[in-house]
DSSP file (Angstrom, degrees, kcal/mol; ACC not computed):
  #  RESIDUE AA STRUCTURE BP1 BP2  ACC     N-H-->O    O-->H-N    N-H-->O    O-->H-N    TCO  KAPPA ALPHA  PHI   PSI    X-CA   Y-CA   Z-CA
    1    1 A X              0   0    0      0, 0.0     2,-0.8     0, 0.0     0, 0.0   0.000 360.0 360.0 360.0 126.1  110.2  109.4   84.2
    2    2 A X        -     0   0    0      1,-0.0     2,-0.2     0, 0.0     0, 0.0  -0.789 360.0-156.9-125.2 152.1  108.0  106.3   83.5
    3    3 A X        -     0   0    0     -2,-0.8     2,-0.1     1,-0.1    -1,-0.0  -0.184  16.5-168.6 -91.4 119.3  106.4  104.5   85.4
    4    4 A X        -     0   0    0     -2,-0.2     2,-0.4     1,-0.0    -1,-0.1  -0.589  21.3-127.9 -95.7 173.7  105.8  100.8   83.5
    5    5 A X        -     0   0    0     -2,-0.1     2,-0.4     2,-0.0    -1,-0.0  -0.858  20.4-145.3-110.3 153.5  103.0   98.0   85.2
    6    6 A X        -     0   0    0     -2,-0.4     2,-0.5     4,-0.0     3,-0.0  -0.850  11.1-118.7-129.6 157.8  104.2   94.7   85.8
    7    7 A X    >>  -     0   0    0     -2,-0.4     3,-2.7     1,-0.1     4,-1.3  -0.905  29.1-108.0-104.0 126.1  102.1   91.7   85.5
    8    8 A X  H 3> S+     0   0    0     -2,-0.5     4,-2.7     1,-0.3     5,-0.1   0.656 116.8  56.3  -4.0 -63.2  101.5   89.2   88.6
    9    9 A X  H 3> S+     0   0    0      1,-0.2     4,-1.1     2,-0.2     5,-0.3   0.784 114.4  40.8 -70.7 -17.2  103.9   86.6   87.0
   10   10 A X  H <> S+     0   0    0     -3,-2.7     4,-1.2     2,-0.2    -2,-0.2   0.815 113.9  41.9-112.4  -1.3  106.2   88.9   87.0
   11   11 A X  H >X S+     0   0    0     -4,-1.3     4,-1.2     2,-0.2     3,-0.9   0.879 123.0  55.6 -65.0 -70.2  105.9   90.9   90.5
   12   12 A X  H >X S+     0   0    0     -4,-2.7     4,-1.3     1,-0.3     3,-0.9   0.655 106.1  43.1 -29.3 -60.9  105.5   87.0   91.2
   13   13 A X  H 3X S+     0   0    0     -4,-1.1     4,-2.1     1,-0.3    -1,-0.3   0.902 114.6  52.9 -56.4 -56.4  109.0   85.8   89.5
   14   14 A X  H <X S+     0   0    0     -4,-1.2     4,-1.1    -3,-0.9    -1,-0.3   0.740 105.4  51.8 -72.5  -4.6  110.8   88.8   91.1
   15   15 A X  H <X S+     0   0    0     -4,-1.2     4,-1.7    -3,-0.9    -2,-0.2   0.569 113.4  46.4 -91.5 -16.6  109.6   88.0   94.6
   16   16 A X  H >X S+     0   0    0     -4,-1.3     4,-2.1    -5,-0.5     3,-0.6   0.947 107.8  56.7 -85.8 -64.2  110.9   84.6   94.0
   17   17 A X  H >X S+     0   0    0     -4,-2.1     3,-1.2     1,-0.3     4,-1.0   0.752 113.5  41.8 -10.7 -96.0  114.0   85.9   92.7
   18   18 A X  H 3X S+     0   0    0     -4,-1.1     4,-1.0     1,-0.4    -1,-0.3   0.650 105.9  53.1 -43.1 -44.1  114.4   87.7   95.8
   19   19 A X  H XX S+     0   0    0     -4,-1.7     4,-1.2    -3,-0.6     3,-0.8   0.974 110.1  58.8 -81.1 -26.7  113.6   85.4   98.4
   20   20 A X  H << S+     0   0    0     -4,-2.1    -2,-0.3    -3,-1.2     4,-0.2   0.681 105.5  46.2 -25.3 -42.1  116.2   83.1   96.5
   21   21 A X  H 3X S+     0   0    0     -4,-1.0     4,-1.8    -5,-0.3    -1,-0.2   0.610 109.3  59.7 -76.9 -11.6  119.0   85.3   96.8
   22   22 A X  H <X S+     0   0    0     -4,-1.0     4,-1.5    -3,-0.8    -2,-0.2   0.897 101.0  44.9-107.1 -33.0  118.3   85.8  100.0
   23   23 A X  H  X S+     0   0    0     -4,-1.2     4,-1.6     2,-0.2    -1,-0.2   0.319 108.8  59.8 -33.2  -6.6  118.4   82.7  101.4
   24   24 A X  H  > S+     0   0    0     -4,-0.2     4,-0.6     2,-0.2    -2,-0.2   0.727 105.3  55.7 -74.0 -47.9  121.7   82.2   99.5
   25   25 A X  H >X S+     0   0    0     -4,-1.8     3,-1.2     2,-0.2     4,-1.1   0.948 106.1  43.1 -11.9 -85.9  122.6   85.0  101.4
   26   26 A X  H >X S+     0   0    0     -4,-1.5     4,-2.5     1,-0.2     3,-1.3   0.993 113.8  55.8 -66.1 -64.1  121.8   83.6  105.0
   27   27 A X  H 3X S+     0   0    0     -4,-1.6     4,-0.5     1,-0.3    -1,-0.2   0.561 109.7  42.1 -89.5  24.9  123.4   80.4  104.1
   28   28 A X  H <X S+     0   0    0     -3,-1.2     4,-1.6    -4,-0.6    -1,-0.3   0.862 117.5  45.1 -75.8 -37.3  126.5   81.9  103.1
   29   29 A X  H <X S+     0   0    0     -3,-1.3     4,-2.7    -4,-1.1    -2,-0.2   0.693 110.3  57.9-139.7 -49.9  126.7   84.4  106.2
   30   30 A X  H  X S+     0   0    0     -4,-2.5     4,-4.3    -5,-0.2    -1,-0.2   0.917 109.7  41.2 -69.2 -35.5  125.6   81.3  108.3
   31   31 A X  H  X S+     0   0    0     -4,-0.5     4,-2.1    -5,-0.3    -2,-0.2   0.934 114.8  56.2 -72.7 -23.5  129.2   78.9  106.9
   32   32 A X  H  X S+     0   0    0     -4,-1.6     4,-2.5     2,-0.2     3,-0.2   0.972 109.1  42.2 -47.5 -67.0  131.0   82.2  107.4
   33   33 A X  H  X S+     0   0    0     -4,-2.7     4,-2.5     2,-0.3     5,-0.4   0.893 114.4  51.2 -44.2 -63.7  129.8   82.5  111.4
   34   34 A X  H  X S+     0   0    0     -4,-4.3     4,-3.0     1,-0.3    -1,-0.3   0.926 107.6  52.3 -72.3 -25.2  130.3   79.0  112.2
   35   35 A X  H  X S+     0   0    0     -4,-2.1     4,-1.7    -3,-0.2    -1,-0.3   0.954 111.3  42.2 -75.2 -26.1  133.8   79.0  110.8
   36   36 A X  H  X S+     0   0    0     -4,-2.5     4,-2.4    -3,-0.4     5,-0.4   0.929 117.3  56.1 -85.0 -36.5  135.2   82.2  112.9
   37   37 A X  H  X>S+     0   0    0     -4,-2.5     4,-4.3     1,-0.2     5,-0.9   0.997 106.9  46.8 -46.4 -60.7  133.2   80.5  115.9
   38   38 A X  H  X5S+     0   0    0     -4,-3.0     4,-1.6    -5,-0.4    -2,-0.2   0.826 114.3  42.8 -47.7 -41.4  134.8   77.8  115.5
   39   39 A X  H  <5S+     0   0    0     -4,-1.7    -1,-0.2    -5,-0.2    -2,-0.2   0.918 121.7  41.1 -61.3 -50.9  138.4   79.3  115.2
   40   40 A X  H  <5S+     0   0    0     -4,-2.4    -2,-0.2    -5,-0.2    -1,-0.2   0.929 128.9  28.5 -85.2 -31.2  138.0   81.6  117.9
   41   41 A X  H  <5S-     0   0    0     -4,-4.3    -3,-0.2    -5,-0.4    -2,-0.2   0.933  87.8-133.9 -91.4 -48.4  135.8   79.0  120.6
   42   42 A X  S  <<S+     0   0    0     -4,-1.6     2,-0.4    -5,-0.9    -4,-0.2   0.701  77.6 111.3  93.2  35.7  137.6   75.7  119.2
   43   43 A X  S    S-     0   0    0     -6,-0.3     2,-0.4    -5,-0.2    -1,-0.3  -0.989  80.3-117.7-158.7 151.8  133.4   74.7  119.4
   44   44 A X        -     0   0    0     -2,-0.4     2,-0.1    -3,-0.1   -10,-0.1  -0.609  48.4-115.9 -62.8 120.7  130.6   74.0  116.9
   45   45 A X        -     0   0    0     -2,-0.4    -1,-0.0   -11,-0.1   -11,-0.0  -0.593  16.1-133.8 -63.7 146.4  127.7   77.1  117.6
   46   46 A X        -     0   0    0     -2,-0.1     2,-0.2     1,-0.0    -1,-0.1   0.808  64.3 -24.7 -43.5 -46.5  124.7   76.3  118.7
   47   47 A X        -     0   0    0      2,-0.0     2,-0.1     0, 0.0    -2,-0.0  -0.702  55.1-135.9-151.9-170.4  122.3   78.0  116.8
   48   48 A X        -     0   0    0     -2,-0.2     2,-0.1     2,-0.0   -18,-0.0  -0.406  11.6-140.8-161.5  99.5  122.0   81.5  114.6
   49   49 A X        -     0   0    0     -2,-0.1     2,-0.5     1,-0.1    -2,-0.0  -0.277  20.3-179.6 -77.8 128.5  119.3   84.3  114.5
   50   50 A X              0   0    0     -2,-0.1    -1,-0.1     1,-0.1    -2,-0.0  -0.965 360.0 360.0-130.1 155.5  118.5   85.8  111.4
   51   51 A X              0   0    0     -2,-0.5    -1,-0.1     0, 0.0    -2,-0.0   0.599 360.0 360.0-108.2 360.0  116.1   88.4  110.9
């Protein structure tokens, strides 16, 4: 198996990549959670931890 080296702009470009999806992520996760609060409380949530 072999092992390639990546160049800074691109470690760089895939870390961006990644923290992009991943906030896309949370704020999908996040409209999901308010809507089932809301159905089940009848009430906006306050707040939401993500980790």
């Amino acid at each position: 198996m072999e092992q390639t080296a990546f160049t800074r702009e691109e470690l760089m470009r895939r870390l961006e990549e990644h923290r992009r999806k991943k906030k896309e992520v949370i704020r999908m996760m996040e409209d999901y959670l308010k809507e089932e609060c809301k159905k089940r409380t009848g009430r906006e949530p306050e707040s939401f931890e993500v980790w």
